[in-house]
C-alpha positions in Angstrom: 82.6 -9.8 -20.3 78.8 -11.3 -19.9 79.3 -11.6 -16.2 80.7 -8.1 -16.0 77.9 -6.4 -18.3 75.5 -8.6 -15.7 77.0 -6.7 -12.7 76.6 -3.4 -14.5 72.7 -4.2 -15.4 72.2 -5.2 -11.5 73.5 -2.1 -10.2 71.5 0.2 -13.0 68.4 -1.9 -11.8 68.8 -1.0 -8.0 70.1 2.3 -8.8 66.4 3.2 -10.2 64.5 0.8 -7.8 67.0 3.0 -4.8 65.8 6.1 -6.7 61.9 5.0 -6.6 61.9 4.3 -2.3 63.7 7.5 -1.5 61.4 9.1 -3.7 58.1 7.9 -3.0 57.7 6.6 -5.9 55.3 4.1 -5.9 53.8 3.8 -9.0 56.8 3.2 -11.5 56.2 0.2 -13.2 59.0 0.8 -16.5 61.9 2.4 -16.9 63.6 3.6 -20.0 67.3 4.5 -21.2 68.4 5.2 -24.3 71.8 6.4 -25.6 73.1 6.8 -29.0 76.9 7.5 -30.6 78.0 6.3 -27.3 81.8 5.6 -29.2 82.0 9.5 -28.8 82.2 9.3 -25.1 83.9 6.0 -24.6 86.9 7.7 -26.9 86.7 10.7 -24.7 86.5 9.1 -21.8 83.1 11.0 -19.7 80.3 11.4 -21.7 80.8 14.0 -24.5 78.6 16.3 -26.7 78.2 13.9 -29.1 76.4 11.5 -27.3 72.9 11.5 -27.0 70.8 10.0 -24.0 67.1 9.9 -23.0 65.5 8.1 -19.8 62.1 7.7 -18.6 60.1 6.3 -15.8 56.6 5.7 -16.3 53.1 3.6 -14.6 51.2 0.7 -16.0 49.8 3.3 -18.2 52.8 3.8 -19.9 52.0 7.6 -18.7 54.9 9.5 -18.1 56.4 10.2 -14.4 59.3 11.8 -15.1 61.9 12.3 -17.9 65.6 13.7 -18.6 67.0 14.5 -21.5 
């Protein structure tokens, strides 16, 4: 389970860093996800109502670049 969780974490990781380059976006230096009652959406299989999610990508600053809610 560790070694899968580890392959999901890489793929998140170049999903955003993909995201960044065909962007332009150079300055992003954190990104952010959150998601809560997640059990909602693993019983339903996709993500359902019930579950909330936030992400964020933001500079050094810690100002905001973009966010999704």
């Amino acid at each position: 389970m560790d070694e899968k969780f580890y392959e999901l974490h890489k793929k998140l990781v170049q999903e955003v860093i993909d995201y960044c380059i065909e962007n332009n976006i150079t300055e992003a230096d954190i990104f952010d996800l959150h998601i809560d009652y997640l059990q909602d959406s693993v019983k339903c299989g996709n993500w359902h109502p019930g579950t909330d999610s936030s992400m964020g990508l933001y500079n050094e600053n810690k100002e905001t670049i973009t966010f999704s809610v």
